[in-house]
N, C-alpha and C positions, 0 to 999 in steps of 0.2 A: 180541405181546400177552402180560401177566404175566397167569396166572392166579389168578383168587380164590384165599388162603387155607382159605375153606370150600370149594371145591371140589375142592382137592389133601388136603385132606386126609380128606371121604369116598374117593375115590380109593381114597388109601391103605389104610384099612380095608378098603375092599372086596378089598383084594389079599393083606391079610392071612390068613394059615394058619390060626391062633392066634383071630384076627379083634380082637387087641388092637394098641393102637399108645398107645404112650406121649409125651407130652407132648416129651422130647426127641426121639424120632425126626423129631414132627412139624416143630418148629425146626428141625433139621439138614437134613430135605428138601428143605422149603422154603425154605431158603437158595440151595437150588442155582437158584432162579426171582427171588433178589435180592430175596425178602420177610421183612420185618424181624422180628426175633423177637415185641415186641407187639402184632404182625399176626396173627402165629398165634394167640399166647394168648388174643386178642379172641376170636378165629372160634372155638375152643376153647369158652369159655364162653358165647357166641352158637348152638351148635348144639346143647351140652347142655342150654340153656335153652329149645330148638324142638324139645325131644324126637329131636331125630336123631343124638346121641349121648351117651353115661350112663358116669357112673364105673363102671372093672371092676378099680379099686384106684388106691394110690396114684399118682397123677405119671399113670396109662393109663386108656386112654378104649375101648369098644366101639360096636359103633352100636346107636341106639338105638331105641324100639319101632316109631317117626315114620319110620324107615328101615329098617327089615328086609323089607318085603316087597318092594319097589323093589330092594333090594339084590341078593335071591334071583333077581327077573329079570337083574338085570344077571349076575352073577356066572355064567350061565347059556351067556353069549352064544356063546360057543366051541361047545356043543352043538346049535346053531341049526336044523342041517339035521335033527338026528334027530325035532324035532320038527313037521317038515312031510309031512304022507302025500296020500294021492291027492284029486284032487279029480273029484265026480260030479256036479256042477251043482248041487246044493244050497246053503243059505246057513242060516245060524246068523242069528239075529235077536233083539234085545234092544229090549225095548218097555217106554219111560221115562216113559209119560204120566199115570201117574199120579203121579207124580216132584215133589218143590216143587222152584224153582229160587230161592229167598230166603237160602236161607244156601248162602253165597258157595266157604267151605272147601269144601261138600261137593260143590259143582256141579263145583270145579274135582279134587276129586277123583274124582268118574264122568269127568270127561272126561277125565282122565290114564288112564283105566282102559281107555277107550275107543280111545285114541291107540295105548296100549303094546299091544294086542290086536288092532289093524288093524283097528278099525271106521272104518265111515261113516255119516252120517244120510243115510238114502233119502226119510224123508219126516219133518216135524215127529215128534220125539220117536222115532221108530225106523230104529234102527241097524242095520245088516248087514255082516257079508264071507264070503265062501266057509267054505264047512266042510272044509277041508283041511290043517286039525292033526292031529296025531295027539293020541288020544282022544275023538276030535268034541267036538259038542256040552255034553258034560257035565265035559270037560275046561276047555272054553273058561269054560263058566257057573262053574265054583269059581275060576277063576283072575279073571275079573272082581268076581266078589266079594271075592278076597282083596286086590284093587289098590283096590279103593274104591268098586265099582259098591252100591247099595242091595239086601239081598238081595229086597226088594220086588220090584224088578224080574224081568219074565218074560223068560227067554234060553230062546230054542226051539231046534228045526230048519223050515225052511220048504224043500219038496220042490217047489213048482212056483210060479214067480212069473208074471204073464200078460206076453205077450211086451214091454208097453209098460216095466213095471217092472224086468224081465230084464234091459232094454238100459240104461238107468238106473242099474240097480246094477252092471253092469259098469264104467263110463264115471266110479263116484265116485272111483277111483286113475288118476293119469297114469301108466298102462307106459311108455310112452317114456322120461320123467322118470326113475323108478328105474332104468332101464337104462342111461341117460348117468349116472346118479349111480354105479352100482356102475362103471363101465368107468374114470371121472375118477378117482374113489377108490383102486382100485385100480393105476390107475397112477403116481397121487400115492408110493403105497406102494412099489411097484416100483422107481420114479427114487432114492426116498430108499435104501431097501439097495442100489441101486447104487452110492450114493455113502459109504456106512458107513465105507470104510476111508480115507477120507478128512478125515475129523472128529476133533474134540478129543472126550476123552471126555464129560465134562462139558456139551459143545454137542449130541451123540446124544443125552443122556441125554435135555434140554430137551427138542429137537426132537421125539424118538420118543413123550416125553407127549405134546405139545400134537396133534399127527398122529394117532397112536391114539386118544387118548380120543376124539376129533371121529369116526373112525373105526369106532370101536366102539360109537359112540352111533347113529351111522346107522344100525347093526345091531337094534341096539338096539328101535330105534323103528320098525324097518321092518315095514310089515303080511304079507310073508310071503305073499306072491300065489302060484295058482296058474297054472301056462300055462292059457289064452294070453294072461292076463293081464299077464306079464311073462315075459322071456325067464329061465327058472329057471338057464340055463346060465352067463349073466352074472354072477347075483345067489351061484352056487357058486364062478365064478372070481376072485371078490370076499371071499369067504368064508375061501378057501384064501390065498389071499395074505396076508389080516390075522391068519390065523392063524403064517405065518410071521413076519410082520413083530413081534408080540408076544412071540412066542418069541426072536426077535434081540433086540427091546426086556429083556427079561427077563435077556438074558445081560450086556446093558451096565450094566441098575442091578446086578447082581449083582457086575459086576466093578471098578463105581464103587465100591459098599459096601466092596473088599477092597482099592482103591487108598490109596496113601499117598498121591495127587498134593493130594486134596483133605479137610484134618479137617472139614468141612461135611457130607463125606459118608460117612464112614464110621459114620454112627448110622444111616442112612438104613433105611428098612422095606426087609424081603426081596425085594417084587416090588412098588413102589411104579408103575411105568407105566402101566399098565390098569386099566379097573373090573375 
């Protein structure tokens, strides 16, 4: 499956040092996925025009206001474990009832904010999951606000729920579910560097995007449970592998970028694989 133009090339930004990517890079990269140069140049002025990326000079593009905080989470992913601490039975709670639901952006932005954060609605209009981030509650409440939650809304702590809502809010994530996901995933990842030195380079480079990103997006979005919610030993041997697998990914565009096999690729961004 070819990926979207606009989606290779947030991508790319996101993996930028610089955090700039210039109109030729983005051609040359994209090339390597068999997408034609007025494919890019569309998505180019299609994304500058959604605010999700803005001139940062001639011919180069940064991201743009629409994307920066979405970014910051993603850009993040690799540090995933340091931000999970203990969990004491408690839950964090986000109470939206006073909330419109009429205009449409902004519902679908509380509920990106809620996804990216590991909520769940327990009952009309309020949301929960464990308080086992680190920097609790006060952590959680800025960072849903910074993703799109209304600062309207009240993000507590709730210290005792009665045993019927207890069971309830445990039962809103399938543990089982993320536990086959992180074990599938990571062996998805496993099978493929084992097979690394057997690829053309150019066909690693492909494959190791379309793999990670899907990879890194599970991380991404995952809520971040604590036991006995889900097995946390899975969800780190899952962790650890995609972070090698990135790192291998990293050294193939890198060594694509210095190849002569291919002039498509030698404009290519520094670490175009990963958010």
């Amino acid at each position: 499956m070819t990926p979207h133009p606009r989606d290779l090339i947030l991508k790319f930004l996101l993996t930028r040092e610089d955090g700039v990517l210039s109109a030729r890079d983005a051609v040359s990269a994209c090339a390597l996925f068999g997408i034609r140069e007025n494919s890019v140049r569309v998505a180019l002025v299609r994304l500058a025009a959604a605010g999700m990326i803005e001139a940062a000079g001639r011919g180069t593009y940064c991201l743009g206001a629409n994307a920066a905080n979405l970014a910051e989470d993603v850009r993040d992913w690799r540090n995933t474990e340091a931000r999970i601490g203990h969990w004491h039975g408690c839950w964090i709670v986000a109470h939206c009832a006073g909330l419109g639901r009429t205009d449409r952006a902004q519902l679908r932005s509380r509920e990106r904010a809620f996804e990216l954060v590991g909520f769940r609605e327990l009952e009309r209009e309020l949301f929960v999951r464990p308080d086992n981030l680190a920097g609790g509650v006060g952590m959680v409440r800025k960072r849903l606000y910074k993703l799109g939650l209304e600062t309207s809304a009240a993000v507590f702590l709730a210290t005792e729920f009665d045993p019927m809502r207890e069971s309830r809010a445990r039962a809103l994530w399938d543990g089982k579910a993320l536990n086959r996901a992180y074990r599938k995933t990571a062996e998805k990842l496993r099978k493929w560097l084992a097979r690394i030195d057997e690829m053309e380079m150019e066909v690693a480079a492909r494959e190791s995007f379309l793999l990670g990103s899907a990879a890194i997006r599970q991380l991404v979005y995952d809520p971040l449970l604590p036991e006995p919610l889900v097995n946390v030993q899975e969800r780190q041997a899952f962790i650890d592998i995609l972070i090698r697998y990135d790192d291998v990914g990293h050294a193939i565009w890198q060594s694509l970028r210095a190849s002569p096999l291919s002039e498509s690729s030698t404009d290519t961004t520094e670490r175009p694989l990963h958010h």
